[in-house]
C-alpha positions as CSV (number, residue, x, y, z in Angstrom):
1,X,93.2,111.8,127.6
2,X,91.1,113.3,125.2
3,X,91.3,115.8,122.3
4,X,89.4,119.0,121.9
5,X,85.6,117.7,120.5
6,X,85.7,120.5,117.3
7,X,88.6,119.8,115.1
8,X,89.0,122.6,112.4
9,X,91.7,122.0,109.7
10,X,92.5,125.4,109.6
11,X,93.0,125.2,113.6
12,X,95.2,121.9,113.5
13,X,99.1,122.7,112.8
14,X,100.5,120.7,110.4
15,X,103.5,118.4,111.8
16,X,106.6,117.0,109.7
17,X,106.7,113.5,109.0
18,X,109.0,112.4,107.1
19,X,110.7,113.8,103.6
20,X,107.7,114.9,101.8
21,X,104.9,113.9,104.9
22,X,103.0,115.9,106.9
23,X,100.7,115.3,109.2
24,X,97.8,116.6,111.2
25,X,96.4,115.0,114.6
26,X,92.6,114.9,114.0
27,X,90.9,113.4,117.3
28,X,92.1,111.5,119.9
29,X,91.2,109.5,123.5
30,X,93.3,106.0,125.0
31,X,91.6,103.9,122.3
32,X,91.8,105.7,119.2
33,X,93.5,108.4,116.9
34,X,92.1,109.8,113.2
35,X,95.5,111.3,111.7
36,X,95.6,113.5,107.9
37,X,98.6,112.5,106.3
38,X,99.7,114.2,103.3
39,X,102.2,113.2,101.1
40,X,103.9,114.6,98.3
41,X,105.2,112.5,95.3
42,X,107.6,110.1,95.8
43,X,107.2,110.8,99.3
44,X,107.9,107.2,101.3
45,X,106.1,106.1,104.4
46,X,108.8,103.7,105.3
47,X,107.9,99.7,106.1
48,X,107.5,99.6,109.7
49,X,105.4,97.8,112.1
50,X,103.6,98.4,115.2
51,X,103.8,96.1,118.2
52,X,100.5,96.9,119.7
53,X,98.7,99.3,117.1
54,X,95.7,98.5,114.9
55,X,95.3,100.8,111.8
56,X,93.1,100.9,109.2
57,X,93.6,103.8,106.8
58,X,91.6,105.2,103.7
59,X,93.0,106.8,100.6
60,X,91.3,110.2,100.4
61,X,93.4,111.4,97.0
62,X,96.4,110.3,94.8
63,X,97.8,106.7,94.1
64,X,99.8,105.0,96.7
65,X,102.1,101.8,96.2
66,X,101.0,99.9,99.4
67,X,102.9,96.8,100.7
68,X,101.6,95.1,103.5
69,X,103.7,91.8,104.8
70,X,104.9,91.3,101.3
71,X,102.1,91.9,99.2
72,X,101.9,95.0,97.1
73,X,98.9,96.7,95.5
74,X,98.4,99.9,93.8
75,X,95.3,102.3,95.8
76,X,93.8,105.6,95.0
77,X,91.1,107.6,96.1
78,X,88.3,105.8,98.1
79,X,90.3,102.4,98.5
80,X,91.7,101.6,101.7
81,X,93.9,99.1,103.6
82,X,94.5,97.5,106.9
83,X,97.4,96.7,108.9
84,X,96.9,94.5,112.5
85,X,99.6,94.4,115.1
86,X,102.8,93.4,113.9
87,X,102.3,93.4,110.4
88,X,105.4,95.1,108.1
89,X,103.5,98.1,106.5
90,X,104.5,101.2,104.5
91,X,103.7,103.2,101.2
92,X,105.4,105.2,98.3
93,X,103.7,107.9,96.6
94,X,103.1,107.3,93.4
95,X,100.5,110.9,93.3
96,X,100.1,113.4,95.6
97,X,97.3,112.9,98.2
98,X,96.5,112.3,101.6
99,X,95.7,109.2,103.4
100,X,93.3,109.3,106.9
101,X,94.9,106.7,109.5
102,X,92.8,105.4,112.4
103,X,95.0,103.5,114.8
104,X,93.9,101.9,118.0
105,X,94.5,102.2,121.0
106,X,96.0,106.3,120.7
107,X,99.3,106.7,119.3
108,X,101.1,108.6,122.3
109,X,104.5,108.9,120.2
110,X,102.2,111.1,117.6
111,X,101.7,113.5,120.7
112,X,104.0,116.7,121.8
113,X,104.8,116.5,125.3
């Protein structure tokens, strides 16, 4: 399973996350997803954890209060943070902005049947 290889923005519907989140589906196969998640402020990615999923995501604008297992650190744009199997993740957002999440393997919940 693969996603289309040219991935306008403009082209991409934007899907509801969440009160406040949006996201859009930016590239795809089995092993790996890129997903734009916007947020607006005060907008909550709830803690949550992923049994088998890898992410690694990048602040690409506004300030996030990130807590990973526990630990809590402020991140704006151009920091980043990771989050391996099983570990209790989830932001609050402190400005508007959008992180870019990369999860392995593909996040087939993500996708529309």
């Amino acid at each position: 399973m693969n996603s289309n290889s040219f991935l306008p923005a403009a082209e991409i519907p934007w899907e509801p996350a969440g009160e406040g989140v949006r996201r859009q589906i930016m590239g795809y196969n089995d092993h790996l997803m890129l997903v734009k998640v916007e947020f607006t402020r005060g907008a909550i990615g709830a803690a949550h954890a992923h049994d088998e999923h890898t992410q690694s995501s990048y602040v690409a604008s506004g300030k996030f209060e990130v807590t990973i297992d526990g630990e809590q650190r402020i991140l704006q744009a151009g920091d980043g943070f990771f989050a391996a199997p099983r570990a209790m993740h989830g932001v609050v957002c402190l400005e508007a902005g959008i992180l870019i999440d990369a999860f392995n393997p593909l996040r087939s919940d993500f996708l529309k049947k």
